[in-house]
C-alpha positions in Angstrom: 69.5 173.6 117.5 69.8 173.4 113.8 68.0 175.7 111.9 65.8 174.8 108.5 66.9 176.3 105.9 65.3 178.9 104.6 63.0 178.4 101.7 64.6 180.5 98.4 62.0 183.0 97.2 61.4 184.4 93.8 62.4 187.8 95.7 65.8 186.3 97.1 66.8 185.8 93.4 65.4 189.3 91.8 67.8 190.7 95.2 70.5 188.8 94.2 70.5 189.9 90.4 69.1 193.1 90.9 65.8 192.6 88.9 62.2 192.8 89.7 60.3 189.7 91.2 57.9 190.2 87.9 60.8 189.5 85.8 62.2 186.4 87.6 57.9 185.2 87.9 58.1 184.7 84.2 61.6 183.5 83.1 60.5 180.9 85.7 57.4 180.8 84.2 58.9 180.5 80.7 56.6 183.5 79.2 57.0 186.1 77.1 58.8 189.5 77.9 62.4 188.9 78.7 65.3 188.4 76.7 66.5 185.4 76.5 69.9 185.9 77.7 68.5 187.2 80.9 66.0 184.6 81.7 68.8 182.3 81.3 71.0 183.7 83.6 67.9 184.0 86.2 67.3 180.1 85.6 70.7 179.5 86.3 71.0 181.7 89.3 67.5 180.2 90.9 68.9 176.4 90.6 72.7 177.7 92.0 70.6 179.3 95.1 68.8 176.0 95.3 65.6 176.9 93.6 65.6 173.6 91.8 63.0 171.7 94.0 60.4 174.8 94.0 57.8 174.2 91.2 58.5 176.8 89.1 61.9 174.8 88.2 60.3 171.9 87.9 58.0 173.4 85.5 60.6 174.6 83.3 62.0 171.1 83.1 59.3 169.0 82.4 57.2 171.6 80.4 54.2 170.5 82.7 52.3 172.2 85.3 50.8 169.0 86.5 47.3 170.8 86.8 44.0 170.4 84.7 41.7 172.9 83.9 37.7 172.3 85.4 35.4 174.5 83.5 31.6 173.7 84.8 28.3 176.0 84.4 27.2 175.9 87.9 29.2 174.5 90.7 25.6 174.1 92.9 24.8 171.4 91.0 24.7 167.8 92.7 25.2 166.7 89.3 28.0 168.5 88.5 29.7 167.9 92.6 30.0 164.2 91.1 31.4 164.7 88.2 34.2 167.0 90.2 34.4 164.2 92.7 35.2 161.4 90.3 37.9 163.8 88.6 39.6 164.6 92.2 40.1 160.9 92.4 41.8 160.2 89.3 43.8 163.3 88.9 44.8 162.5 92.7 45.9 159.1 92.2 48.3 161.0 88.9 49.4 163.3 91.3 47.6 166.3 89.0 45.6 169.4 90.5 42.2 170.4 89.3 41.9 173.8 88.5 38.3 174.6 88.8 35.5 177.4 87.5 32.0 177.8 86.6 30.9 179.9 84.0 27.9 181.0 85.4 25.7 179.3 82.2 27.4 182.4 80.2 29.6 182.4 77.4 31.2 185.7 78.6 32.1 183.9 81.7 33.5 180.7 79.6 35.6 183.0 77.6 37.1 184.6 80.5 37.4 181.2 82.7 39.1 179.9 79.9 41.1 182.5 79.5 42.8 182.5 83.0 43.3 178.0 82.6 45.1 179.0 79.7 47.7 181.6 81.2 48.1 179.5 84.4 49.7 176.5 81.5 47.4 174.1 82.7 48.4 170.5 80.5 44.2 169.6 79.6 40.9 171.1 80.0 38.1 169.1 80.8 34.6 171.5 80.3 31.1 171.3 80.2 29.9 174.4 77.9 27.2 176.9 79.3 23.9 177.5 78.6 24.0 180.0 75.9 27.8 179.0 74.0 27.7 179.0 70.2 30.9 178.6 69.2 34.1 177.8 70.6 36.8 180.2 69.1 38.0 180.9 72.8 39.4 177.7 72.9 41.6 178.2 70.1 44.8 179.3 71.9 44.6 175.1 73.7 43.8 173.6 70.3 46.6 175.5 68.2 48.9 174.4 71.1 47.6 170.5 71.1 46.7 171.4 74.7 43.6 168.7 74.9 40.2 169.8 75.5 37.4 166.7 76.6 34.2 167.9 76.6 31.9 166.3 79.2 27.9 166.0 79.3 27.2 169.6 77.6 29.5 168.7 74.6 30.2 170.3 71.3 31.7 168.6 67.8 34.9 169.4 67.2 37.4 166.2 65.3 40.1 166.5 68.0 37.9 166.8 70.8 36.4 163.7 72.5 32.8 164.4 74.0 31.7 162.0 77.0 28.0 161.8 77.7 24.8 159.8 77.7 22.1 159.2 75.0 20.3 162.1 75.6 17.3 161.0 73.1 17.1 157.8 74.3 16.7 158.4 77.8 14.2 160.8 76.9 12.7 158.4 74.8 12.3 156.0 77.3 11.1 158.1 80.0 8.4 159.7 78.0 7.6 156.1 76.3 6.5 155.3 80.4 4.5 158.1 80.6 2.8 157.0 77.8 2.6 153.5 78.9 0.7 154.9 82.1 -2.1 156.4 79.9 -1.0 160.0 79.5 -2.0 161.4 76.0 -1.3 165.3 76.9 2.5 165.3 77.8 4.2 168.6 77.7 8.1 169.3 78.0 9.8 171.9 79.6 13.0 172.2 78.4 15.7 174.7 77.2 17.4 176.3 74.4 18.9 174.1 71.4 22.2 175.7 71.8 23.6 172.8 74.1 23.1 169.0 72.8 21.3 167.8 75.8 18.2 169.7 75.5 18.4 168.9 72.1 18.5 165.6 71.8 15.9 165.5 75.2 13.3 167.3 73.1 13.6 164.9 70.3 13.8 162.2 72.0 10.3 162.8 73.7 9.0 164.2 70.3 9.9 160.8 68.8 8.3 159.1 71.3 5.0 160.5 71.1 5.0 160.1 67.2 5.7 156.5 67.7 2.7 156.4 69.9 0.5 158.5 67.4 0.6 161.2 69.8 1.0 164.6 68.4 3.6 166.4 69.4 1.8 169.7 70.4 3.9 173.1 70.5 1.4 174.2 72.4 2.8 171.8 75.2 6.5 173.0 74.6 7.8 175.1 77.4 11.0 176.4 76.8 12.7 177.8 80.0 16.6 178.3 81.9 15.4 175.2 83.7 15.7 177.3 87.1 13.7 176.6 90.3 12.1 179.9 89.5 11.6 178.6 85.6 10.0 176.1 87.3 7.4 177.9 89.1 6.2 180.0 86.0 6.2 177.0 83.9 4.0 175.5 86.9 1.5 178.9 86.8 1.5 178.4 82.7 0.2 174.7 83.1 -2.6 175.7 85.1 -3.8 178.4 83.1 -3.6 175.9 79.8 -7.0 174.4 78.4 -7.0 171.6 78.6 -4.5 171.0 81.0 -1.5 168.4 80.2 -1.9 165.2 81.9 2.1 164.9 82.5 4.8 167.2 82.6 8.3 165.8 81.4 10.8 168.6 82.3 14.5 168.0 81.3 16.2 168.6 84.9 14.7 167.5 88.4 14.6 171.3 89.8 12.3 172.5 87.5 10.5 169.6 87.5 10.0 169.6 91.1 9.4 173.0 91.8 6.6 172.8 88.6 5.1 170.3 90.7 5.0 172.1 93.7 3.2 175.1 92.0 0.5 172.5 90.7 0.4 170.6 94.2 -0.5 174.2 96.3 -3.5 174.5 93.8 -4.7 171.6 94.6 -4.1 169.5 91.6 -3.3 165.6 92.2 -0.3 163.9 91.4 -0.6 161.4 89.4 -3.9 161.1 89.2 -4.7 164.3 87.3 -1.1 165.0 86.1 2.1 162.8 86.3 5.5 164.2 86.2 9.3 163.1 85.6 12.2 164.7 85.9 16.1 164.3 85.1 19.4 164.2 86.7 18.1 161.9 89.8 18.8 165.4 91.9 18.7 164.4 95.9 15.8 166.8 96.0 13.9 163.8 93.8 13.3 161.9 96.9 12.4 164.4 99.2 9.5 165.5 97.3 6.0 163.8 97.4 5.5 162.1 95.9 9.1 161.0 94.6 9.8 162.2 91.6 10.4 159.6 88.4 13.7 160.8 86.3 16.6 159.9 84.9 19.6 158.7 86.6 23.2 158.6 85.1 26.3 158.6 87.2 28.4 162.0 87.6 31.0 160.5 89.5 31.5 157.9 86.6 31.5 160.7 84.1 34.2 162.8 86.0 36.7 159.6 86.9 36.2 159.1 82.8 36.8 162.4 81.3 40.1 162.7 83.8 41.6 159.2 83.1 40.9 159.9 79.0 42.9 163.2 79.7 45.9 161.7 82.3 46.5 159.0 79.9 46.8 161.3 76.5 49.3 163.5 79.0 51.3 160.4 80.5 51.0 158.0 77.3 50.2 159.8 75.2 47.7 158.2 74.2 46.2 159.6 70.9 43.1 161.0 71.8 41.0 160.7 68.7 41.1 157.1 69.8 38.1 157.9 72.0 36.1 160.3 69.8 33.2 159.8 71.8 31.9 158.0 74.9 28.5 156.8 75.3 27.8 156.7 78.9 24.9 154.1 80.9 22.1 156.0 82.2 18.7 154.6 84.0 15.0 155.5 84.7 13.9 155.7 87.6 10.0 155.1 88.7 8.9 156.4 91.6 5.7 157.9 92.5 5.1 161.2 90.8 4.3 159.5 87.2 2.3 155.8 88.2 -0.9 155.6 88.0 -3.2 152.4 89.2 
C-alpha cells in the first residue's frame, strides 16, 4: 500500500541545514534576527523539500497571514457573542481566521492583547476598547505599519480609523423621553465612567432629555458604577436608602439594570407602579425577569458582519478605508413591562 507522504516539518529543514528550528520559525516567518543570506538559503531549502504548500511559505509569498485580530472586553457578553458571530461569517466566507481576546475591561490587558495580534502578523484588527483605556499609543506599531484598525461599539477618534456604532445619545434620549412620557419626574441613571463614548453619550442623552422636559437633571440621581451584576446590587441598596426615592431607574446595560431591580423587588418595592426601570443591550436575561425589562435593542451580529466586511474589503480591494469614517448603526426601544404604567 502506498504510503502518504510525510508532512515536511520546520525540524526536517533545521536537520537538513544544521540550524535550530527557532531559526528556520522566523526566516519562514520573515522576522528579525537572521541574516539575510541565511534565511534565504532556509527559504529555498523548505520549498526544494516541498515546504511550499505549508503556511509559513505561503505567508512569505503573499505577505498575508490571512487572519484578523478580535480584541473584545468581555467575551461573556451576549452582546459581544453576536458581534463575534457576525465576524465568523464574513471572515469565513473570505477564507480569514479570527484571532480572538478580551481584555478583561483593562487597559493593561489591551496593551498586552494587542501586543501578541501584532507579533502573530495578523492583516486588521477589529476592537472594542475596555473600560478604563485613555489613549491608544499601543496601537501604534499597526498604524505606523498601515495595518487597519476598526473600532467597533466602544470606539475612539482617530482620522485613519473608522468607528462602527449606534447613536448612543439618541437611544438614550428616547428611552428616557418614554419614561418621561409615563409620568416619571425622579429618573436616575446608573451609568459608568466617561472614558469610553458609550456611557458618554448615554448620560447626555438622558440629561438632554430631562432638560427638554423641564426636568432637572439631579446629580444626586447619578450613579456611576462598572455596570457589574454586583454594581447592580449596590446601586439597588443606594436607591432605597435615597429620600425621596427615584420613580425610575435608567441604567446603561441590562445586567445592572436587572439585578438593581431585583434588589428593589426583595424589599418589597413595586415595579412600575412605585418605580419603572429600563435597561440596555436587550441582554436574554431582559425577558426572563419580571416583569420584562424595557431597553434598548441594537443588533451585534449586524455590527460584527459590518466591522469584518469594512476590514476584508480594505485587505482584498483595497478599498481606502477613510471612505467609511464612521458608521451609524439602527438601534430600537423596546417596551415591555418594567417601565409602563396604566
Amino acid at each position: 500500500m502506498h504510503k502518504p507522504a510525510k508532512e515536511i516539518t520546520i525540524y526536517d529543514i533545521a536537520a537538513k541545514l544544521n540550524l535550530s528550528a527557532a531559526t528556520v520559525s522566523r526566516s519562514l516567518n520573515d522576522m528579525p534576527g537572521v541574516n539575510a543570506k541565511t534565511k534565504k538559503k532556509i527559504v529555498e531549502t523548505a520549498r526544494a523539500m516541498g515546504y511550499s504548500s505549508n503556511a509559513f511559505a505561503s505567508n512569505l509569498r503573499t505577505k498575508r497571514s490571512n487572519t484578523i485580530g478580535v480584541i473584545v472586553p468581555r467575551l461573556n457578553s451576549t452582546f459581544m457573542s453576536d458581534v463575534i458571530a457576525g465576524m465568523e461569517k464574513i471572515a469565513n466566507e473570505a477564507n480569514y481566521n479570527l484571532i480572538i481576546s478580551q481584555s478583561l475591561e483593562t487597559m493593561k490587558k489591551e496593551i498586552s492583547n494587542s501586543k501578541t495580534m501584532y507579533n502573530n502578523r495578523v492583516d486588521g484588527l477589529l476592537i472594542s476598547l475596555a473600560y478604563d483605556t485613555d489613549n491608544i499609543d499601543h496601537l501604534e506599531n499597526f498604524l505606523s505599519r498601515n495595518i487597519p484598525v476598526i473600532f467597533f461599539d466602544r470606539i475612539y477618534e482617530h482620522r485613519t480609523c473608522p468607528n462602527i456604532h449606534i447613536d448612543n445619545f439618541k437611544a438614550a434620549y428616547d428611552i428616557t423621553r418614554h419614561l418621561i412620557d409615563q409620568g416619571c419626574k425622579r429618573i436616575a441613571h446608573i451609568g459608568a465612567t466617561g472614558l469610553r463614548n458609550v456611557y458618554a453619550e448615554r448620560y447626555n442623552g438622558y440629561k438632554k432629555a430631562l432638560l427638554d422636559s423641564g426636568l432637572p437633571a439631579d446629580d444626586d440621581l447619578l450613579i456611576i458604577n462598572d455596570l457589574s451584576a454586583k454594581a447592580g446590587q449596590e446601586a439597588g441598596e443606594h436607591i432605597l436608602k435615597m429620600q425621596p426615592m427615584p420613580d425610575a431607574v435608567f441604567a446603561a446595560n441590562d445586567i445592572c439594570a436587572i439585578n438593581c431591580m431585583l434588589v428593589l423587588k426583595r424589599a418589597g418595592i413595586k415595579i412600575p407602579e412605585q418605580v419603572a426601570f429600563a435597561g440596555f443591550n436587550n441582554d436574554p436575561a431582559a425577558c426572563i425577569i419580571e416583569p420584562n425589562l424595557t431597553t434598548v435593542n441594537y443588533k451585534g451580529y449586524e455590527m460584527g458582519e459590518v466591522a469584518a466586511k469594512i476590514l476584508i474589503d480594505h485587505l482584498t480591494q483595497n478599498d481606502n478605508l477613510r471612505l467609511t469614517h464612521s458608521l451609524i448603526l439602527r438601534h430600537e426601544l423596546l417596551v415591555r413591562g418594567s417601565s409602563v404604567r396604566g
